[in-house]
C-alpha positions in Angstrom: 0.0 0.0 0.0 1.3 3.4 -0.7 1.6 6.0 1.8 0.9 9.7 0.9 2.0 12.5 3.4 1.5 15.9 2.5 3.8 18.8 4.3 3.0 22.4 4.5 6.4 23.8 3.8 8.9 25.1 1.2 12.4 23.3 0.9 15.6 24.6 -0.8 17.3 21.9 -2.6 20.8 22.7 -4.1 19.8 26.2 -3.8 17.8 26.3 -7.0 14.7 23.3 -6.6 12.1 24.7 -4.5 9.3 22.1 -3.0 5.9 23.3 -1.4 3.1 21.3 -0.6 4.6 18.2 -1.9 4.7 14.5 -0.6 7.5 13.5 1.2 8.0 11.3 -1.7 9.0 14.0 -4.1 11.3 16.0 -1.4 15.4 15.2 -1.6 17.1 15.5 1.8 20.4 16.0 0.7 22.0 12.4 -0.3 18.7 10.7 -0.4 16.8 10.6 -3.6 12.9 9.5 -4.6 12.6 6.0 -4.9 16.1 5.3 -3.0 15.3 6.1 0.7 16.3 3.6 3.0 14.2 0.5 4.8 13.6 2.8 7.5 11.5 5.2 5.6 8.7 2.5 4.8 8.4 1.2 8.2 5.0 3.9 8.9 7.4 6.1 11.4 8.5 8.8 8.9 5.3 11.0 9.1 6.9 14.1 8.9 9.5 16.1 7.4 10.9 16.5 10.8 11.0 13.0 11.4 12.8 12.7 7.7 15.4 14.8 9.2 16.4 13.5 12.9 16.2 9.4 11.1 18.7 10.9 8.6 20.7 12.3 11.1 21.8 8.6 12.4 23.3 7.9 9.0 25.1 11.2 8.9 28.2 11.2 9.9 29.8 14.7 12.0 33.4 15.1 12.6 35.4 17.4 14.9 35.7 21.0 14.1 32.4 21.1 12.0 30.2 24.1 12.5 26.3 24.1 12.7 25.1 27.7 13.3 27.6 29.5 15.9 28.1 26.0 17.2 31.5 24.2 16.7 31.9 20.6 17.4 34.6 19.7 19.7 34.5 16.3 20.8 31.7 13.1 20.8 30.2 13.0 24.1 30.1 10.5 26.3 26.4 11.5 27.0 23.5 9.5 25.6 19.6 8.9 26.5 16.8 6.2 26.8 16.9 6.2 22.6 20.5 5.7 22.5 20.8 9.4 21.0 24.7 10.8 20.3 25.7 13.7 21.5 28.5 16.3 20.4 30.1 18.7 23.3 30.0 21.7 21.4 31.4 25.6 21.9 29.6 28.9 20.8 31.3 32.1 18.9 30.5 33.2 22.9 32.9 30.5 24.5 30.1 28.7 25.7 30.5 24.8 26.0 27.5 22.5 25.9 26.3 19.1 25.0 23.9 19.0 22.3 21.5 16.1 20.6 23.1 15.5 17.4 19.6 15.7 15.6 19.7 18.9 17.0 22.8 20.3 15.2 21.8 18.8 12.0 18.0 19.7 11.9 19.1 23.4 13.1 17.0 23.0 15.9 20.1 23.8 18.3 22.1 26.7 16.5 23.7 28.6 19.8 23.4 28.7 23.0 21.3 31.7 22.9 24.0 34.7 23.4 22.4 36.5 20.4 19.2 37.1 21.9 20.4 38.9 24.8 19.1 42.1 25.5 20.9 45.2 24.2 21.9 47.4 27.6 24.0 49.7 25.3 23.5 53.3 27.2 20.8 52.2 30.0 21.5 52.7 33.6 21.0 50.4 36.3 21.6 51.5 40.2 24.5 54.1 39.8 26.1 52.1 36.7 26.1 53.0 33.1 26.4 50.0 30.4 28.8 51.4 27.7 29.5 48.7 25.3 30.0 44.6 25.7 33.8 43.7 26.6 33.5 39.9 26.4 31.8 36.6 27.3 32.3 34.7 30.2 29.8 31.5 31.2 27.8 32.3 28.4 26.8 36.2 29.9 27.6 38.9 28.3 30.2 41.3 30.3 29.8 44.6 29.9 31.7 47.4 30.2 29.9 50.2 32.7 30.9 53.5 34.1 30.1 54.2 37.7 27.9 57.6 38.3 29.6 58.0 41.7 33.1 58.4 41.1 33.0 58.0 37.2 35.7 55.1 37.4 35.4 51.9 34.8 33.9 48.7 35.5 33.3 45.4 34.0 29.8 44.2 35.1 27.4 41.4 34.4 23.7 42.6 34.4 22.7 40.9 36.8 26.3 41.6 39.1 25.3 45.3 38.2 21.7 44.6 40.1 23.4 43.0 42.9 26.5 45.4 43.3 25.1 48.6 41.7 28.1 51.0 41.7 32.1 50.0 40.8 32.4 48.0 44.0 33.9 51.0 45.7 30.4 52.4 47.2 28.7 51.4 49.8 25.6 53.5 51.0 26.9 56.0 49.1 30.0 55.8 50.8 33.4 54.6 49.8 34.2 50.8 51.6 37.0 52.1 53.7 34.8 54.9 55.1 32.5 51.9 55.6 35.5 49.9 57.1 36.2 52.7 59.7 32.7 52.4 61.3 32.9 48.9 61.9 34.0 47.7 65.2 35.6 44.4 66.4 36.1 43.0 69.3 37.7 39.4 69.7 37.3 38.8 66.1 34.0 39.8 65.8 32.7 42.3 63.9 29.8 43.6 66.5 27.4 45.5 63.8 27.1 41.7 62.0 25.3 40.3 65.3 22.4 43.3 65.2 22.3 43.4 61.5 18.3 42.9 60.3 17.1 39.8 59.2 17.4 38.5 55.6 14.4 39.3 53.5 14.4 36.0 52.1 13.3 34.3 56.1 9.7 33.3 55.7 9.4 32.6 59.3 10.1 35.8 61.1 12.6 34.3 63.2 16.3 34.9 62.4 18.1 31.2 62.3 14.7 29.9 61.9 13.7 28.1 58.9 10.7 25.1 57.8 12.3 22.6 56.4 9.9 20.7 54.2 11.4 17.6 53.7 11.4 16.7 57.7 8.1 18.9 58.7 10.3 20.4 61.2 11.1 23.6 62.4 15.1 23.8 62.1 17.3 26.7 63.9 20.6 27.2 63.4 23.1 30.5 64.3 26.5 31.5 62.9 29.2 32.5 64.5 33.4 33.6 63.6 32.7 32.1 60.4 31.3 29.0 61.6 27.3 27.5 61.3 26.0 25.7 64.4 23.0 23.2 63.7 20.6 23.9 67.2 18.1 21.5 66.0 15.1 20.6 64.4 11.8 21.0 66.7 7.9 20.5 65.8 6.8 23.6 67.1 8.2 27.1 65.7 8.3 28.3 69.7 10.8 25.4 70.8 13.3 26.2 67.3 13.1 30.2 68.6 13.9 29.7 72.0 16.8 27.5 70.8 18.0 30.4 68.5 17.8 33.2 71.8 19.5 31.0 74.1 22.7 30.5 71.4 22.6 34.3 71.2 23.0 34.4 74.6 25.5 32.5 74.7 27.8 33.7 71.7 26.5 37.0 70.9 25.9 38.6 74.5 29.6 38.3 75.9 30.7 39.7 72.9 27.9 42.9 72.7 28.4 42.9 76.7 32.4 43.8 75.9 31.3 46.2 73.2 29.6 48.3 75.6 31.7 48.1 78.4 34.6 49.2 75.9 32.7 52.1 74.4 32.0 53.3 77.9 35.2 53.3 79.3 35.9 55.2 75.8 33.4 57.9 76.4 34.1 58.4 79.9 38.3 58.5 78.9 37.0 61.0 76.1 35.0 63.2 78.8 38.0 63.6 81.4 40.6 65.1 78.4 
């Protein structure tokens, strides 16, 4: 029995033979040729011309250094899938390295990793930086080179560093770091403004050191301290996990906010007497 399948689509053959609305019987995908396609064409899987192309893409062979888009082929992956599919670890014009299906790169399907359609910031402003121009690539972003409105020195920025940072990294509040520096205050180690700083605006349960932790259904507190995390438990009730957290503050942060005090005192009653 013959099977008829009809595509919506116009194909460029050689550059001169166009096909539209043809059967897939009268379209030539490169070396195959009407009444020549292989046993796997007549087995009722081919229904499209889609299909054509990723069944021809087993039998075509791709070799190192061979370019499809802004992809270049580097090396045959070690990678596969549940259909036994090859794939090619491939780089971008950007530097980026991926591992791509290789009826991917051959339908076209896969023809970067996307660098081109990032979004022009060529002369917008974001925080205190101005975008000037892209300098380079690096992880597949685009690094570009800003101009701080604060002290008008040069930086490279990712956007999304720029969000975070917002100035040239030598701001702070409006303020240079080592102004910044200068009003911190340490005492055994510890940097005193760190244990009164707010809480994160990512906590969800209004607790500092307090978090849910879904997987257990407990209530989990924890505090840091000199550079170190201390687990104080997991606890069913919310109450129990925040009078855990209190009593380690206690216990590391008062001695130290206690000393604070006593020193800035002594300071201010040194300070009255001159």
């Amino acid at each position: 029995m013959e099977r008829q399948y009809t595509v919506e689509m116009t194909i460029t053959v050689d550059d001169e033979d166009l096909f539209h609305g043809q059967t897939v019987d009268e379209l030539v995908f490169g070396q195959l040729r009407r009444n020549s396609f292989p046993s796997w064409y007549y087995s009722g899987k081919i229904k499209t011309v889609e299909d054509c192309f990723q069944e021809e893409s087993n039998y075509m062979e791709i070799n190192i250094g061979d370019k499809f888009g802004d992809w270049t082929v580097l090396a045959l992956s070690d990678k596969t899938d549940s259909s036994h599919n090859k794939y090619y670890t491939c780089q971008c014009v950007c530097g980026t390295i991926r591992t791509i299906n290789r009826g991917k790169l051959i339908s076209g399907k896969s023809k970067s990793c996307g660098c081109k359609r990032k979004v022009n910031m060529t002369g917008k402003i974001v925080k205190d930086l101005l975008f000037l121009e892209p300098s380079g690539y690096k992880n597949g972003k685009v690094i570009w080179k800003c101009k701080c409105l604060k002290c008008g020195r040069i930086c490279n920025r990712t956007v999304s560093k720029a969000k975070e940072v917002g100035t040239c990294g030598n701001h702070r509040d409006g303020k240079t770091l080592n102004e910044n520096r200068k009003k911190r205050t340490q005492v055994d180690g510890t940097i005193v403004q760190s244990l009164t700083q707010k809480m994160s605006k990512n906590n969800t349960s209004g607790i500092k050191g307090v978090s849910f932790n879904k997987t257990k259904g407990l209530w989990v507190a924890q505090i840091g301290f000199q550079g170190k995390n201390y687990s104080l438990g997991a606890f069913k009730k919310i109450e129990d996990a925040e009078k855990a957290r209190k009593d380690a503050e206690e216990r590391f942060f008062k001695p130290i906010i206690d000393k604070y005090k006593k020193d800035w005192f002594e300071r201010k009653e040194k300070n009255a007497k001159n």
